[in-house]
N, C-alpha and C positions, 0 to 999 in steps of 0.2 A: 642122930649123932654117931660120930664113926668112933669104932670100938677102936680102943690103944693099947696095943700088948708089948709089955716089957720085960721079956726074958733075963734074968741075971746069969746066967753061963751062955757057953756057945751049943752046948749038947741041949741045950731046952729052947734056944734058937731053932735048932736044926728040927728038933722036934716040932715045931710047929710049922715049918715051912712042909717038911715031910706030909704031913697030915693035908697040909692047901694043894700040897701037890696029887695026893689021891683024889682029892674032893672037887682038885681045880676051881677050888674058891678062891679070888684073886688077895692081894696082897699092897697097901702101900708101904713104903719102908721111907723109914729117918732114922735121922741122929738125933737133934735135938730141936728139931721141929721148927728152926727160924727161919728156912726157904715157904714157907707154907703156903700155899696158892701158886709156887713159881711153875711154869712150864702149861701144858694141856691139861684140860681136866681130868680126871683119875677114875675111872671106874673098879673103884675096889671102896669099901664100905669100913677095911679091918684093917689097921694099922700097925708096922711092925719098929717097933723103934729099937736103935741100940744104946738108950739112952743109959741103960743100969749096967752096961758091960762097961765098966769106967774101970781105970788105975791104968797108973805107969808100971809096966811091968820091966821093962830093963832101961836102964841110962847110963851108958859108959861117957863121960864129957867126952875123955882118952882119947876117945871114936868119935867121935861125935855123930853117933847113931843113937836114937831110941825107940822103943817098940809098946806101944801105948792100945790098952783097948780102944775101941773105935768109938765106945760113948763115951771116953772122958773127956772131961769139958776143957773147951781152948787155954781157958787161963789155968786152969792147974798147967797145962802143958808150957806154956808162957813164963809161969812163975817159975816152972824147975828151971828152966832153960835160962833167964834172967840169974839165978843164983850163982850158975855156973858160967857166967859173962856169955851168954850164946844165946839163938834168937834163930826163928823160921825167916830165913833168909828170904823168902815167896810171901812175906807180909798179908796175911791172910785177910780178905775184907769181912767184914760185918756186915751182913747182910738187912739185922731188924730194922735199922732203919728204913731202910726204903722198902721194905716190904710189909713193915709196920706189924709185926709181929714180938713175941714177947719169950721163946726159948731159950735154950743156953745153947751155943755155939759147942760142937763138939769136932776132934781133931779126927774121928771118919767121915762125918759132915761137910768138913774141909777138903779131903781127896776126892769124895765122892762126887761134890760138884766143879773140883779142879781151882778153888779157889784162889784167886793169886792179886796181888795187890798194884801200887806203882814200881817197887822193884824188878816187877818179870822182866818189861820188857827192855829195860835198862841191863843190869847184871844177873839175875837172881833165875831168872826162868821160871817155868809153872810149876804147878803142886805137884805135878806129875812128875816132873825134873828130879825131887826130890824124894818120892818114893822108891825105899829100896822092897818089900817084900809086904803080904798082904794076908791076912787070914778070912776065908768070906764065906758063905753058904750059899751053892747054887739053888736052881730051882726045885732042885729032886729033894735037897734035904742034904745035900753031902758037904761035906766042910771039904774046904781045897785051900793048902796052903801054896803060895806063890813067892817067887823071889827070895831074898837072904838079905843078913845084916850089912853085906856091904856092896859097894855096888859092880864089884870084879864079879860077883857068884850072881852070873844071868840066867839059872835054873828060872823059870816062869816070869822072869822080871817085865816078860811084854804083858803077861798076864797081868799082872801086878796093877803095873798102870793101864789098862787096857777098864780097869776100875775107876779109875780118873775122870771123871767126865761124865759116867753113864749116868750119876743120876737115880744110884738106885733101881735102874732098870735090869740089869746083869746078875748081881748079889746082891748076899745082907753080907754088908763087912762085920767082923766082929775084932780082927785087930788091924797095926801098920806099923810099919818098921818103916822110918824116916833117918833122912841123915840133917844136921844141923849143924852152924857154922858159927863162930867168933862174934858175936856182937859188934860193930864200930864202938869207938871209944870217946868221940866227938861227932857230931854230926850239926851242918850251918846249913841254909837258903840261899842263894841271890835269886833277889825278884825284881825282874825289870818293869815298869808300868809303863801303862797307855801304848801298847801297841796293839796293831788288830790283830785279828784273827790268824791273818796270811801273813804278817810279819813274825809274831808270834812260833809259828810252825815252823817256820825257817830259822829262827834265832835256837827253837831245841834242839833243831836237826846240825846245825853248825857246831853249838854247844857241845852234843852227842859224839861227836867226829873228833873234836879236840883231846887232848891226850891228858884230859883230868879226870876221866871216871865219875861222870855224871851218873848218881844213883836214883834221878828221881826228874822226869821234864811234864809239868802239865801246865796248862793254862786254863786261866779262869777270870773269862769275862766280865764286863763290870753286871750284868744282871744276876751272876752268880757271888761274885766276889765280897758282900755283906756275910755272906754266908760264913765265912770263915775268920777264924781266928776273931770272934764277936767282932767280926766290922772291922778292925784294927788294920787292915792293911787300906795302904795307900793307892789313889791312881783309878782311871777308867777301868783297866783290866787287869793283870796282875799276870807274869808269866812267872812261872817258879823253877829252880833248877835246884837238886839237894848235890850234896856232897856230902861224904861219910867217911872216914878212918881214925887214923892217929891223928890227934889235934893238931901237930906239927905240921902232918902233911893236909890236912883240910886246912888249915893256915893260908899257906902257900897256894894252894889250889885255888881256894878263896878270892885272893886277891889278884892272880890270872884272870880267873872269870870276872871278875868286875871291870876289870880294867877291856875285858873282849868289850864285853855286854854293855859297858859305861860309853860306849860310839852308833852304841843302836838307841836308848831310852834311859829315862832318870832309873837308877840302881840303888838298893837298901840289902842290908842283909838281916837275917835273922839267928836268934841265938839257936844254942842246942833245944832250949824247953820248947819254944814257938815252933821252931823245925818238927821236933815230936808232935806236938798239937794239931800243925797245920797236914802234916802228910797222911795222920789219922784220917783228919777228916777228907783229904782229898780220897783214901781206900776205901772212905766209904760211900762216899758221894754225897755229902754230907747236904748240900741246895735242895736234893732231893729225898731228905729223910723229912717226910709228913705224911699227916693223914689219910688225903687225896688218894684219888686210884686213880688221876692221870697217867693214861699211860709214860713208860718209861722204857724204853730202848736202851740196851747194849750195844755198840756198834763197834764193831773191829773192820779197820779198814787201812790201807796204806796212809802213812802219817801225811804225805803229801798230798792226798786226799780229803781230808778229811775237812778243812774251812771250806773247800770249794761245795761239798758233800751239803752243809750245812747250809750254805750261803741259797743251793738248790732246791732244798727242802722248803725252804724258810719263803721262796716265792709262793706255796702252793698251801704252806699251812703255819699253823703258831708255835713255833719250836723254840724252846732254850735248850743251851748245849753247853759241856764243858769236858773240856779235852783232857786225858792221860796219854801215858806210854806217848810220849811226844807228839801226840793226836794220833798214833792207833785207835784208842779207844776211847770212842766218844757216848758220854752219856747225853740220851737225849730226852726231855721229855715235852710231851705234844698237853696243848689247852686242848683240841679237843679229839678227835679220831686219832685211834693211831696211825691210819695211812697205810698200812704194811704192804700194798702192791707198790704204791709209788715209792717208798723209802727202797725198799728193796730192789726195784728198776733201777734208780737211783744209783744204789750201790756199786750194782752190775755195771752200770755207764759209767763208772770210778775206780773199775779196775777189780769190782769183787770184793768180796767180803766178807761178813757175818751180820745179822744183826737177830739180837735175841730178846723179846718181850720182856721184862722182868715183872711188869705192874700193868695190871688192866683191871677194867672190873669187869663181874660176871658174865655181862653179856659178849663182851669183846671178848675173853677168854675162852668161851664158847664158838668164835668164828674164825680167830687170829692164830694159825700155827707159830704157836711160840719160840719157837725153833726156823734156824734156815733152812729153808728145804736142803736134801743134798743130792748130789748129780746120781743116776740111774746106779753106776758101777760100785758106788760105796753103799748108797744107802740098800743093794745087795746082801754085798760083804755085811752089811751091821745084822741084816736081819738073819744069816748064815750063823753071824756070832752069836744073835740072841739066843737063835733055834738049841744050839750044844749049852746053853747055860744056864737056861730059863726054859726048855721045851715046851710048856703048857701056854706061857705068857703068863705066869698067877704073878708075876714084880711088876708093879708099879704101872700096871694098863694104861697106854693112853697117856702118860706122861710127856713121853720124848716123840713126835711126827715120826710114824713108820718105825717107831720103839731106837731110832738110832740114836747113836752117843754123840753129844756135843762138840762143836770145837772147841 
């Protein structure tokens, strides 16, 4: 069983990295332990969580800056932010589902794996976008703070986010200084049914281009589409488009887009609660939050890629899919192998990509670099970074292929 160590300061953090670093006894690191299984297997035995460095430590609305230890947990972070009409603009996913684990989501957990929801690729950009500065512990034991309250003061701010992504391989975050924005005030759907795949992906990318500020485009098949909103929606497949602001002008917007979208397929809208409901479950993947350890793919890939991507796969093995970020990011999950040579060929003849393992079982996590490989000159550079941050390698062994940080 693997030892769990939970420091309540940053000074008894550092102390124990310090001591792994004499000893070069390795280290895995969490927030609150809901990616659990993600990525390569781990050769380290001792676990370093930041789960008790919790509290908001400053909240100016004013600014709309806040600076939160790195284990407190998402919804305290959520609640303040709610009270004072404001909201993580990068809609952070939830992970336990589909990884089928049982933690509490924490708000360094969230930068560290770059979390970001259907908002990114619409308006809101990644986790990373939004971190202004970062408090962490390298590999030696030394605390290093990064970046500032706003995002003019770029002292360390590459550094900062330079933490985004890695996964725990780099530092132990112990705090984050984030900026945060205005809530919408209304927020609707139009969902057009029964179109494929390929009509589908052209109708968000049209949608996208129109001058309504679409905050939200995915599609979901009819194999997936029981999945949500308990069955309630209509139609073979279900393309969704959000809109978000002043009720006035989501109004008006509203009825634009229906009236585009009402010439491609039959059109419905949804209120604000359903809207809320539905896009949860789209950030979290919701068809694929079970038991199972079929594999499940992350795929990032150009949106006009991405039915063709599917349609290719789907010759050679048993794939369901359902699309975000206008089909950038297709979640895919395989009945039986994960495939990972052919998907990832695949890819490459699509123009390139990402595609990242989320869920396998033992064996396959064993064989399947969970991670894209990456080209010679970066995956360099990462290991150049790791060397100045972590010199022993005692974070997170074996986590990330070649210790590099994610895209």
């Amino acid at each position: 069983m693997t030892e769990m160590l939970t420091p309540e300061t940053e000074a008894e953090a550092a102390g124990i990295i310090a001591r792994h670093f004499e000893t070069g006894v390795p280290l895995a690191l969490c927030g609150g332990n809901t990616r659990s299984g993600f990525g390569n297997p781990q050769r380290a035995e001792t676990t370093l969580s930041s789960s008790a460095l919790s509290g908001i430590v400053s909240y100016e609305p004013s600014e709309m800056v806040m600076t939160a230890r790195a284990g407190t947990p998402l919804a305290e972070i959520e609640a303040a932010l709610r009270a004072n009409g404001q909201f993580l603009a990068f809609e952070p996913m939830d992970h336990r589902g589909i990884m089928n684990t049982e933690g509490t989501p924490t708000i360094g957990g969230v930068f560290a794996a770059n979390v970001s929801g259907p908002r990114r690729f619409a308006l809101a950009g990644a986790a990373r976008d939004h971190l202004l500065g970062a408090r962490f512990i390298n590999g030696k034991g030394e605390a290093i703070k990064a970046g500032g309250r706003v995002m003019k003061n770029v002292t360390g701010l590459d550094l900062a986010r330079l933490m985004a992504g890695s996964h725990g391989t780099l530092g132990f975050l112990t705090e984050v200084t984030f900026k945060v924005l205005p809530a919408p005030k209304a927020a609707t759907t139009i969902v057009v049914s029964d179109l494929t795949d390929d009509d589908a992906i052209a109708l968000m990318a049209a949608a996208m281009a129109l001058p309504l500020e679409v905050s939200g485009a995915a599609h979901l098949p009819y194999s997936v589409r029981n999945a949500f909103l308990s069955g309630a929606l209509e139609g073979d497949s279900v393309t969704c488009l959000r809109l978000e602001g002043l009720p006035e002008s989501v109004a008006v917007r509203a009825e634009k887009l229906k009236d585009y979208a009402g010439a491609i397929g039959p059109v419905a809208e949804l209120d604000g609660v359903k809207t809320g409901t539905l896009w949860r479950e789209i950030r979290d993947a919701a068809p694929y939050a079970e038991k199972s350890l079929r594999p499940l793919w992350r795929v990032s890939i150009a949106p006009s890629e991405a039915a063709k991507l599917v349609a290719d796969i789907r010759l050679e093995a048993a794939v369901d899919a359902l699309y975000d970020w206008q089909g950038g990011l297709v979640w895919m999950r395989m009945d039986g192998a994960p495939e990972p040579g052919r998907l990832r060929a695949l890819i490459k003849a699509h123009g390139g990509g990402h595609a990242t393992l989320m869920r396998a079982d033992p064996v396959a996590r064993a064989l399947v670099p969970a991670f894209e490989p990456q080209p010679p000159a970066i995956a360099a550079l990462a290991a150049r970074i790791k060397q100045k941050l972590d010199p022993k390698g005692i974070f997170s062994p074996g986590k990330m292929a070649k210790e590099e940080m994610a895209a």
